[in-house]
C-alpha positions as CSV (number, residue, x, y, z in Angstrom):
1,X,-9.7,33.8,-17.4
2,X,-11.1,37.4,-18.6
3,X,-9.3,39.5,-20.6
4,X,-9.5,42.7,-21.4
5,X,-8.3,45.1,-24.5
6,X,-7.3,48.5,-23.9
7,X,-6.3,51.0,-26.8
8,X,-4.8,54.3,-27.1
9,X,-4.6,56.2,-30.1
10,X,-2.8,59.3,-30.8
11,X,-1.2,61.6,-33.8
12,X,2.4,60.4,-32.9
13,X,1.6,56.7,-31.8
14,X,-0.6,53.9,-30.6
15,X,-1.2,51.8,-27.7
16,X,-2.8,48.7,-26.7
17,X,-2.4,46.7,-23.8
18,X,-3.9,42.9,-23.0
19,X,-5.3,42.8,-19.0
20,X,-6.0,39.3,-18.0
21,X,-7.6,39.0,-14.6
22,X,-7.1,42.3,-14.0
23,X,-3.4,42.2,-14.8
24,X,-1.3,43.5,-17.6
25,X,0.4,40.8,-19.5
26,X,1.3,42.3,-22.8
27,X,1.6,45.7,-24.7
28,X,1.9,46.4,-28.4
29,X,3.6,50.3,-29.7
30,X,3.2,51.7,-33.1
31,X,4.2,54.9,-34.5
32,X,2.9,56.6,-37.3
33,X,5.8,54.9,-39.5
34,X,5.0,51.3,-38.4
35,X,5.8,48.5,-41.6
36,X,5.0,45.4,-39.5
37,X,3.3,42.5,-41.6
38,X,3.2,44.7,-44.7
39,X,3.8,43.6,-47.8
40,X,6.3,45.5,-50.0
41,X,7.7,45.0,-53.9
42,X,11.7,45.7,-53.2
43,X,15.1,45.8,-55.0
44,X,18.0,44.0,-53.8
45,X,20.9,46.5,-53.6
46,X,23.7,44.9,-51.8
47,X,25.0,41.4,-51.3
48,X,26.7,40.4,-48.1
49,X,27.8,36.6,-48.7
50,X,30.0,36.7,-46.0
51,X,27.2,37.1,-43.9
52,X,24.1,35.5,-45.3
53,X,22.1,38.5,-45.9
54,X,21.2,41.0,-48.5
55,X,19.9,44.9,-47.8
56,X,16.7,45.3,-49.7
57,X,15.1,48.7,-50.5
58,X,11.5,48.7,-50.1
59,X,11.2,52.6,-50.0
60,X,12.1,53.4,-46.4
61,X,14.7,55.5,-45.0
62,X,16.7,52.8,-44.5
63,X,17.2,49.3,-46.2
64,X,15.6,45.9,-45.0
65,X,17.3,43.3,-43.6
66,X,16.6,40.0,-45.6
67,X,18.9,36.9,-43.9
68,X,19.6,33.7,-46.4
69,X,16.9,31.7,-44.0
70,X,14.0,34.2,-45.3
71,X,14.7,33.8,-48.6
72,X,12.7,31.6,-50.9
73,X,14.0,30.6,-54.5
74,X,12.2,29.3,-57.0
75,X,10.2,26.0,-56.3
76,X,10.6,27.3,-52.6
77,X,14.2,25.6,-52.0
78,X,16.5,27.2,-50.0
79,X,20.0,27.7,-49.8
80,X,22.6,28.4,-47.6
81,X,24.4,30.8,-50.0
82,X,22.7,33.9,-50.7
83,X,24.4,34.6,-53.7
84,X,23.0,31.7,-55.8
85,X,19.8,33.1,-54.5
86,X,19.3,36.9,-55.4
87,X,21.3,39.0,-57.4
88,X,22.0,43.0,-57.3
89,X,18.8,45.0,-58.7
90,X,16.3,42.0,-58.4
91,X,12.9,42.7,-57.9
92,X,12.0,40.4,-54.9
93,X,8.3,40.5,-53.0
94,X,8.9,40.8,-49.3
95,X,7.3,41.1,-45.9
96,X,8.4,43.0,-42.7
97,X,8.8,40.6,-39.9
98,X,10.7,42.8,-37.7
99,X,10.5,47.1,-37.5
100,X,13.0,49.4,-37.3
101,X,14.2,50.5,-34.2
102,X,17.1,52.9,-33.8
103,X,19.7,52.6,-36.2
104,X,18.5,49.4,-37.9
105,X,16.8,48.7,-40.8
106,X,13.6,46.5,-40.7
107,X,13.9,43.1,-41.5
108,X,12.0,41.3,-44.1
109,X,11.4,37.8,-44.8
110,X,10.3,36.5,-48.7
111,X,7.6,33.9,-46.7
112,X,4.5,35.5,-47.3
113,X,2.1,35.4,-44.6
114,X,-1.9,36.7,-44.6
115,X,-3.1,36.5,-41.2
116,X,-7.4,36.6,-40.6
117,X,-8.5,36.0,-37.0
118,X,-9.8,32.4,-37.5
119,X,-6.7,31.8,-40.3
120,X,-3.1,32.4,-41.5
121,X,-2.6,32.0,-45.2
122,X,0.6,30.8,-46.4
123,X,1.2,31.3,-50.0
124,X,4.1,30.0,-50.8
125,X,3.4,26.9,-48.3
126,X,1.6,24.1,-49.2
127,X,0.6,22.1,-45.9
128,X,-2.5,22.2,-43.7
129,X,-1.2,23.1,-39.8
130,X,-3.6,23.3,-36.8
131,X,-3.5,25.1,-33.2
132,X,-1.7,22.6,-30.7
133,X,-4.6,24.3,-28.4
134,X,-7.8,22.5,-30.4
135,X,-7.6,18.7,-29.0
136,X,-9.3,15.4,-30.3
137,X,-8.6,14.0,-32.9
138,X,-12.1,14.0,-34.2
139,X,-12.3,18.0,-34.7
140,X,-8.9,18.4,-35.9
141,X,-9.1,15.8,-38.6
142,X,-12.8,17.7,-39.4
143,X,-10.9,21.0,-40.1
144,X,-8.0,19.6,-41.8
145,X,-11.0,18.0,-44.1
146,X,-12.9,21.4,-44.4
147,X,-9.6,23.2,-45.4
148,X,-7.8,20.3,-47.9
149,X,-11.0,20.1,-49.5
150,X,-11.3,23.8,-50.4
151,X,-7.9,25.6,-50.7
152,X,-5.4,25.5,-53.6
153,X,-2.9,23.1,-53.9
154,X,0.2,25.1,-54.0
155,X,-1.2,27.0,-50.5
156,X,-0.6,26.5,-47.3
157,X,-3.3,27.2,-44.4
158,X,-3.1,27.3,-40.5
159,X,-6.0,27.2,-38.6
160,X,-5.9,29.2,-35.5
161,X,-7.3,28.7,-32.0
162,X,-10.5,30.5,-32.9
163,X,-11.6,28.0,-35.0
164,X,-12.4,25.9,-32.2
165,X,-15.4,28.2,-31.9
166,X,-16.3,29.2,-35.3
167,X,-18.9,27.1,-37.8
168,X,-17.9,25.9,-40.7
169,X,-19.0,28.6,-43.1
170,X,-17.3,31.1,-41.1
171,X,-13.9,29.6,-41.8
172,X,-14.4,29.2,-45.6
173,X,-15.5,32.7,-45.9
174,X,-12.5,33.5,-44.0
175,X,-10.3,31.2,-46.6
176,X,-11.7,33.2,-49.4
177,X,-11.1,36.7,-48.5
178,X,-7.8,35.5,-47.5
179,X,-7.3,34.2,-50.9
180,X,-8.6,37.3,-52.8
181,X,-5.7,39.6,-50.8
182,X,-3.6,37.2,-52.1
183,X,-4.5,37.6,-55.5
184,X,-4.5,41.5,-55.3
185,X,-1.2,41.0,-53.8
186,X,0.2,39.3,-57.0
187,X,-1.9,41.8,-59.3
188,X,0.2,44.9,-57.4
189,X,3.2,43.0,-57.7
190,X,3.2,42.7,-61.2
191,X,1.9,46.3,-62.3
192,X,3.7,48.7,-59.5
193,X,7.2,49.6,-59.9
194,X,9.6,48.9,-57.1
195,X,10.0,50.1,-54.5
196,X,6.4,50.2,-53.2
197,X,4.2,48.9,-50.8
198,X,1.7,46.9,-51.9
199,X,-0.1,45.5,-49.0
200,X,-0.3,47.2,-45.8
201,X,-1.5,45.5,-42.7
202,X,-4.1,46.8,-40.2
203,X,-3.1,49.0,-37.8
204,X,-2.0,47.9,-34.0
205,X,-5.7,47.8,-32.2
206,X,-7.4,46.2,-35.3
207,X,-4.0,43.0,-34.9
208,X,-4.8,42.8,-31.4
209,X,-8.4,42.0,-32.2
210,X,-7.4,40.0,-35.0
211,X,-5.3,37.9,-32.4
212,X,-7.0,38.3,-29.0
213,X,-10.5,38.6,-30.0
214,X,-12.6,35.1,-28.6
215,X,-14.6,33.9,-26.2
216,X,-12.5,34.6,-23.2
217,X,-12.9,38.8,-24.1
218,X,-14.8,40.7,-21.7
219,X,-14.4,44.2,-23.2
220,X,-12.5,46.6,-25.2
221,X,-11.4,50.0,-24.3
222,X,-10.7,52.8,-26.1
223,X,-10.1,56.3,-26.3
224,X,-11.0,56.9,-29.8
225,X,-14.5,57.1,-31.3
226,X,-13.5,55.9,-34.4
227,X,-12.0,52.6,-33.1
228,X,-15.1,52.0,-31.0
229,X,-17.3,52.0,-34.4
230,X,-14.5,50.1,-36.2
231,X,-13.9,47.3,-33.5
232,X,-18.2,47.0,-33.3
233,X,-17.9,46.2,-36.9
234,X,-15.3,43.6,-36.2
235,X,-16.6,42.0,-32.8
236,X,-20.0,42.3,-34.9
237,X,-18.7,40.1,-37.6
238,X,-16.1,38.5,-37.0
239,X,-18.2,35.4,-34.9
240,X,-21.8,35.7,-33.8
241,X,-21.2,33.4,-31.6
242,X,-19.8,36.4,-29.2
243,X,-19.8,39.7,-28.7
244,X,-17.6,41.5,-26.2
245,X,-19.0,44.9,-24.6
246,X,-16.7,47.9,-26.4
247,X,-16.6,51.2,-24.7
248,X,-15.4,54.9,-25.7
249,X,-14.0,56.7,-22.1
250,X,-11.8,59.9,-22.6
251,X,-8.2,60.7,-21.2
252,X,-5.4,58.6,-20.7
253,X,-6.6,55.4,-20.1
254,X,-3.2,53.3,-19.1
255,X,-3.0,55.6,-16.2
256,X,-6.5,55.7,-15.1
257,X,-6.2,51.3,-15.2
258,X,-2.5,51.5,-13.5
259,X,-0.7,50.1,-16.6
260,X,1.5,53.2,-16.7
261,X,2.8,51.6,-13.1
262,X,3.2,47.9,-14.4
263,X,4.8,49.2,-17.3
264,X,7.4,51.0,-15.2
265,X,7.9,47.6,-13.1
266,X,8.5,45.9,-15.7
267,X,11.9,47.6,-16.9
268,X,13.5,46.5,-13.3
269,X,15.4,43.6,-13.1
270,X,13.7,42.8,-9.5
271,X,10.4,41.5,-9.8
272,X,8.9,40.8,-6.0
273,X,6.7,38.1,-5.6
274,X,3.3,38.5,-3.0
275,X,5.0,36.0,-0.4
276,X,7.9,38.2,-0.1
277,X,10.6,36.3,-2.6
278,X,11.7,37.5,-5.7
279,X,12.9,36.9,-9.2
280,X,15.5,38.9,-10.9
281,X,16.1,39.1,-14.8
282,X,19.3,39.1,-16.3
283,X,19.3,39.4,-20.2
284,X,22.1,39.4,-22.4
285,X,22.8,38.8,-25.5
286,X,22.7,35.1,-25.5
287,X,20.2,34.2,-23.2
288,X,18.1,35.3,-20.8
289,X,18.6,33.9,-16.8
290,X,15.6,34.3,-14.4
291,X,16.8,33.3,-10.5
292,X,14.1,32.6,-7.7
293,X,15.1,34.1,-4.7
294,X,13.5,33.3,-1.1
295,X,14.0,37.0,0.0
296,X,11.4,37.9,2.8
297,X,9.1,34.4,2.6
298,X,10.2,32.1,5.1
299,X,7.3,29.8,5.0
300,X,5.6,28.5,8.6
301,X,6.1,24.5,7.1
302,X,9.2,22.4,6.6
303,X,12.1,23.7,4.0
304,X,10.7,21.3,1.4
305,X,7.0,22.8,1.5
306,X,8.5,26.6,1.8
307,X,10.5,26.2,-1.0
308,X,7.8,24.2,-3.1
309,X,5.0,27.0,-2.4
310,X,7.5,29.9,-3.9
311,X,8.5,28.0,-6.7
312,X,4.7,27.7,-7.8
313,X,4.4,31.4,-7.2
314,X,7.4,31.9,-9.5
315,X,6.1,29.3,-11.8
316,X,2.7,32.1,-12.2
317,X,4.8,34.9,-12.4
318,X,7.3,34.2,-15.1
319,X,5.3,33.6,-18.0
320,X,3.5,36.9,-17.5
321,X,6.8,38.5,-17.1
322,X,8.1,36.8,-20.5
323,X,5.4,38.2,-22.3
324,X,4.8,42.0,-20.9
325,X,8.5,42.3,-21.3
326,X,8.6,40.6,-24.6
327,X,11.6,38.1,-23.7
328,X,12.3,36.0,-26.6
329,X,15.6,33.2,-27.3
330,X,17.2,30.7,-24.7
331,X,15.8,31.7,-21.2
332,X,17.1,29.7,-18.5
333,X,15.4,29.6,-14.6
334,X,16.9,28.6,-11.5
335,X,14.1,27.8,-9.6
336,X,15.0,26.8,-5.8
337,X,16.1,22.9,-5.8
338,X,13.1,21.1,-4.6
339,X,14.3,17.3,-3.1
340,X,10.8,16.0,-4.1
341,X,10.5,15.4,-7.6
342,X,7.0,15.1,-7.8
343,X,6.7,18.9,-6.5
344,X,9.4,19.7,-9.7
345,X,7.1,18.5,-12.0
346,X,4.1,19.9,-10.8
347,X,5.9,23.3,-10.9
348,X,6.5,23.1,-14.6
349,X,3.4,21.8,-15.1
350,X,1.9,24.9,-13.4
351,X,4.5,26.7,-16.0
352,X,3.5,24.7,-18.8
353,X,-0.3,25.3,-18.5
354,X,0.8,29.8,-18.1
355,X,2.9,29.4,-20.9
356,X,-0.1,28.3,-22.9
357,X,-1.7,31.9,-22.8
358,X,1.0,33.1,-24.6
359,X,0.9,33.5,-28.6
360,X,4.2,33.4,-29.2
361,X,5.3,30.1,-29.6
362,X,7.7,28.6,-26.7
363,X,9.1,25.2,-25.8
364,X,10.4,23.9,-22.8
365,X,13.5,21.8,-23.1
366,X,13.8,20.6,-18.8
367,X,15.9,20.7,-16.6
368,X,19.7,20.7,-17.2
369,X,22.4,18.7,-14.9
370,X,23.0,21.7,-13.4
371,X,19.7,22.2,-11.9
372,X,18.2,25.3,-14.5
373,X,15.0,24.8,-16.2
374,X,15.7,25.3,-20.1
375,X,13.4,27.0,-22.7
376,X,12.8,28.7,-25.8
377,X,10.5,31.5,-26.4
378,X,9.7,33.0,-30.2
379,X,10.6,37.0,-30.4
380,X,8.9,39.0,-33.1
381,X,9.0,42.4,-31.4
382,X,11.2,44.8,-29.2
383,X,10.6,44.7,-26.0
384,X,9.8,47.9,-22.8
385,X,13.6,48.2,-22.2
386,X,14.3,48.2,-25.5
387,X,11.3,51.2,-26.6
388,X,11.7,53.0,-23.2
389,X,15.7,52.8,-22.2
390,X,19.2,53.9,-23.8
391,X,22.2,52.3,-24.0
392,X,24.0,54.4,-20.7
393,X,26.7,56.3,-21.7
394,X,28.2,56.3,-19.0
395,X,28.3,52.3,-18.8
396,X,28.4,51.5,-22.4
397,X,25.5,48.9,-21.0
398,X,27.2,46.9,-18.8
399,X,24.7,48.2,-16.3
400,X,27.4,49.5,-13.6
401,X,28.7,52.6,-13.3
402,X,32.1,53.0,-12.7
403,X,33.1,53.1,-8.4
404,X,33.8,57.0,-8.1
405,X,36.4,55.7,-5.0
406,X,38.3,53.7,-7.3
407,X,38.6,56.0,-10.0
408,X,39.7,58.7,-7.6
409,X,42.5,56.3,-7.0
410,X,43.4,56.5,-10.2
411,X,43.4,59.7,-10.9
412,X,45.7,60.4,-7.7
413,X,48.2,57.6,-8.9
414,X,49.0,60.0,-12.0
415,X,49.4,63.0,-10.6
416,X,51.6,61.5,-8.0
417,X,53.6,60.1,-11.3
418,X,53.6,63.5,-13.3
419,X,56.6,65.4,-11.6
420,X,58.3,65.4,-15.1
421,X,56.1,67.7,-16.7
422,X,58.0,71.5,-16.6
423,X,55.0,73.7,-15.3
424,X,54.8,74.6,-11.6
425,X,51.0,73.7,-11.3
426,X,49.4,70.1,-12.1
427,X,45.4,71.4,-13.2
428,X,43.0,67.9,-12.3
429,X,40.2,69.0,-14.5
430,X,37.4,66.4,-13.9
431,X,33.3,66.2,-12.5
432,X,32.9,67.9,-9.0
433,X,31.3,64.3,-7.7
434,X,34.8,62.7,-8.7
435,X,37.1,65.5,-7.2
436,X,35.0,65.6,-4.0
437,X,36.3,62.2,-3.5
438,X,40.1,63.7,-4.1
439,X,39.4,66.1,-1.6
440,X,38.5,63.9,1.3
441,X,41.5,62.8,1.6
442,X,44.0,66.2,2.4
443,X,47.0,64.4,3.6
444,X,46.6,62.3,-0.5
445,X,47.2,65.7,-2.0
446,X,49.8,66.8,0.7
447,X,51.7,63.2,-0.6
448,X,51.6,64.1,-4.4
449,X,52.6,67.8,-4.3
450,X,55.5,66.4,-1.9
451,X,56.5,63.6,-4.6
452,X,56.3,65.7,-7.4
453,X,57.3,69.4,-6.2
454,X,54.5,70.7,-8.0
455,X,50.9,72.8,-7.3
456,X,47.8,70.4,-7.5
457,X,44.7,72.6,-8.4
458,X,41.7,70.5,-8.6
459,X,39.5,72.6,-11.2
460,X,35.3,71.7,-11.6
461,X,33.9,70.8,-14.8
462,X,30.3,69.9,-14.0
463,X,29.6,69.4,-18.1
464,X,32.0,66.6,-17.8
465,X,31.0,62.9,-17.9
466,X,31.2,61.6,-14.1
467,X,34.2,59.4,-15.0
468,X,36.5,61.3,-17.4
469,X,39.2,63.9,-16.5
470,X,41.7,66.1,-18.2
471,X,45.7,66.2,-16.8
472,X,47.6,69.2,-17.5
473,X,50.1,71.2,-16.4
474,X,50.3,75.1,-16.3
């Protein structure tokens, strides 16, 4: 695998996108006003016991979000009553996990965490964790070693996938710096009134690095001249054991490398597959449901081989698809039932080892009695439909607009019952789309004025919402 970084900046926001093999898996947005992973010394102003939460003012336009399972009392117990835990006008430290999107608040957690590209430090942790991706047991008990033997004892430590390729001094130097923002941290805390921020992460590009930045990078992209001597310094040292090429190119770079167009694919529920199937995405609130459909494929074997070979495909597909479109919760997949159970488990093995590119951490449960493939995916971030898409208005986000045929029906079935109003004229005030359907059908309007005695004048409104009208009589 290759993978490339490509980054965008501008006055009003910043982009980055991750290419692997030539294909967009992930994007990362950030305005001018982004809080993620910053550190912030807050009040508690209100207490919500009824639902496990407090709002917490940390000196944005609108107050943080803290839930009872991100708060940490002292000696680090926790509680399922947030009352017993914070009280109105404390003075908490807390750290944006979540920003503000729309009309919420961001939400904070009280567990600390200082991320470095080789490790995370967790202050008010206290064990040792390693990457599930560094195997043998001999190098993961050698950096549990390195790290128990030099880190505090009230501090936790996880060592990240990069350490499988970084020496030894690299990671303590790492530790260190790590544990010296810490210490600032608790010096700002103490001195700065609240509400203030008193760590502030690095910006978008610089996390991507942080996260994506090893052996498998072939270049980084960018549009801004700054960046590109910035991210030399980084790649430069960072790890000497690799350097990825970093190039400046003017213009808009996500359209002149067709991510504009994946971007755009990715908000539609169809996603076609190269042998002509498909998979559609249905997300609600609960869960998400991902269904593999043959569609076009019809395969030149026997049923069991066809449906085998689109599964796989699917198999490719839908972790890519979890990550550009940042899916997160319960996702469920109804893969086409395969009678050989040898080719089911080589298709979630072939989902397994995707899923293993991905940084958020997932799980997958198996396959339930009714045939779906259960998982779990972590989601820290909103995802394309939720920066680039509205709730419809017209919908209220059930995703269907309303049949214009029906509601004409409707809207004939009260004038035919309004012969008790006392003008001579029933007006049907209403979007000229809805009254062309009332229209078509003369010998419908011919009935009502008959039933009722009265003049039907249908009267255009074309500021109107397609499916509202206005009765009246005259």
């Amino acid at each position: 695998m290759v993978r490339d970084i490509i980054g965008e900046i501008y006055p009003w926001e910043s982009r980055v996108a991750i290419v692997e093999d030539d294909r967009l898996v992930e994007v990362f947005w950030a305005d001018q006003d982004e809080s993620v992973g910053n550190i912030y010394k807050g009040k508690v102003k209100d207490i919500l016991p009824g639902l496990s939460c407090a709002f917490i003012d940390i000196g944005l336009s609108k107050n943080a979000f803290l839930y009872v399972g991100d708060v940490l009392a002292p000696g680090n117990r926790k509680s399922k009553h947030i009352e017993q835990l914070l009280k109105s006008g404390q003075e908490i430290m807390v750290q944006v996990k979540k920003e503000a999107f729309s009309e919420k608040g961001a939400r904070v957690t009280c567990d600390i965490t200082i991320p470095g590209h080789l490790l995370v430090l967790l202050p008010f942790q206290h064990d040792v964790s390693i990457s599930r991706k560094i195997i043998g047991n001999q190098k993961r008990n050698q950096l549990r070693s390195l790290i128990e033997d030099n880190k505090p004892d009230d501090i936790g430590v996880i060592l990240r996938t990069a350490c499988m390729e970084a020496r030894e001094n690299e990671i303590l130097a790492e530790l260190n710096h790590l544990l010296g923002i810490w210490q600032d941290i608790q010096k700002r805390f103490a001195q700065q009134s609240s509400p203030s921020l008193i760590y502030e992460d690095i910006d978008v590009i610089e996390r991507a690095l942080r996260d994506y930045l090893d052996v498998d990078i072939r270049r980084v992209i960018t549009n801004n001249l700054k960046i590109k001597e910035k991210i030399d310094f980084i790649a430069l040292h960072k790890n000497t054991s690799f350097l990825p090429s970093v190039h400046f190119e003017e213009g808009d770079l996500f359209e002149k490398y067709g991510l504009e167009r994946d971007i755009r694919k990715a908000l539609r529920r169809k996603v076609w597959l190269k042998s002509g199937g498909y998979l559609i995405f249905d997300v609600t609130e609960a869960m998400t449901v991902i269904d593999v459909n043959s569609g076009k494929f019809t395969g030149k074997d026997n049923f069991e081989e066809t449906v085998y070979k689109l599964n796989l495909e699917a198999a490719l597909e839908i972790p890519r698809q979890l990550r550009l479109r940042s899916i997160g919760g319960i996702i469920l997949i109804d893969f086409i039932d395969m009678q050989d159970k040898n080719n089911e488990d080589n298709v979630i093995s072939i989902l397994r080892q995707e899923l293993e590119k991905d940084k958020a951490h997932n799980r997958i449960m198996g396959m339930t009695q009714l045939g779906f493939l259960e998982m779990t995916r972590k989601k820290s971030r909103y995802g394309i439909a939720e920066i680039f898409t509205d709730e419809c208005l017209t919908c209220h986000g059930r995703g269907r607009t309303i049949n214009l045929f029906a509601l004409a029906c409707e809207v004939k079935r009260k004038l035919a019952n309004m012969g008790y109003l006392e003008g001579e004229e029933i007006v049907c005030e209403a979007h000229p789309q809805l009254l062309q359907y009332i229209r078509n059908e003369e010998n419908n309007l011919n009935y009502i004025r008959k039933k009722t005695g009265k003049k039907i004048r249908l009267e255009e409104n074309g500021s109107m919402n397609i499916e509202e009208y206005n009765l009246y009589s005259t």
